[in-house]
N, C-alpha and C positions, 0 to 999 in steps of 0.2 A: 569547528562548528558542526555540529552534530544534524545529518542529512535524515531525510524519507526515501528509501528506493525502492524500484519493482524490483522482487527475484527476476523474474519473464512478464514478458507483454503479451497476454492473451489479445487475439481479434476483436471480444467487445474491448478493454483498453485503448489500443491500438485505435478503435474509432471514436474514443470518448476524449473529450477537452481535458483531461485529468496530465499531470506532469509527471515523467518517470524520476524526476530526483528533485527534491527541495531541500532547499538549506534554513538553518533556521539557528535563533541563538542560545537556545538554552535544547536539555534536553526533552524537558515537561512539553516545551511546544510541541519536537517534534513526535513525540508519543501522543501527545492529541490529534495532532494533524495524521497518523499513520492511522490511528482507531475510527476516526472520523469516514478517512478514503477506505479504511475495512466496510465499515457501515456500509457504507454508499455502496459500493460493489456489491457487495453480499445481497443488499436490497437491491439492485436496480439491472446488474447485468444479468447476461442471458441461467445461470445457475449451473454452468456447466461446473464450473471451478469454487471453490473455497479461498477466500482472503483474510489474513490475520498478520499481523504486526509481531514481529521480533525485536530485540535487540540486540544485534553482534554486532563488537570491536566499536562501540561507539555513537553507532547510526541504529535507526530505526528500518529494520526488511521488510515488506509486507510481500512473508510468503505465499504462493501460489499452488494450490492445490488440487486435484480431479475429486468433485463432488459425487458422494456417495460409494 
């Protein structure tokens, strides 16, 4: 079953209700569900970092970045 993970858990993560691994049963969910929590980051935490969605070996990463 094809997961969502954090690379790393930034400070805003770390204090946001968001889950570092989800499982899910196909892989379409979890590439929606990994675009979605991209979104969400990108718009609402502090903008230090950059969030985007991989696929390696199966799972869905949502890389971690230093913005700008």
């Amino acid at each position: 079953m094809p997961l969502v993970k954090m690379q790393k858990e930034c400070k805003c993560f770390q204090e946001s209700d968001l889950l570092a691994v989800e499982e899910f049963d196909t892989i379409d969910e979890a590439l929606m569900r990994a675009n979605e929590k991209c979104a969400y980051m990108n718009d609402n935490f502090c903008g230090k970092h950059h969030f985007r969605a991989v696929y390696e070996d199966g799972n869905m990463i949502i890389k971690v970045e230093m913005n700008g």
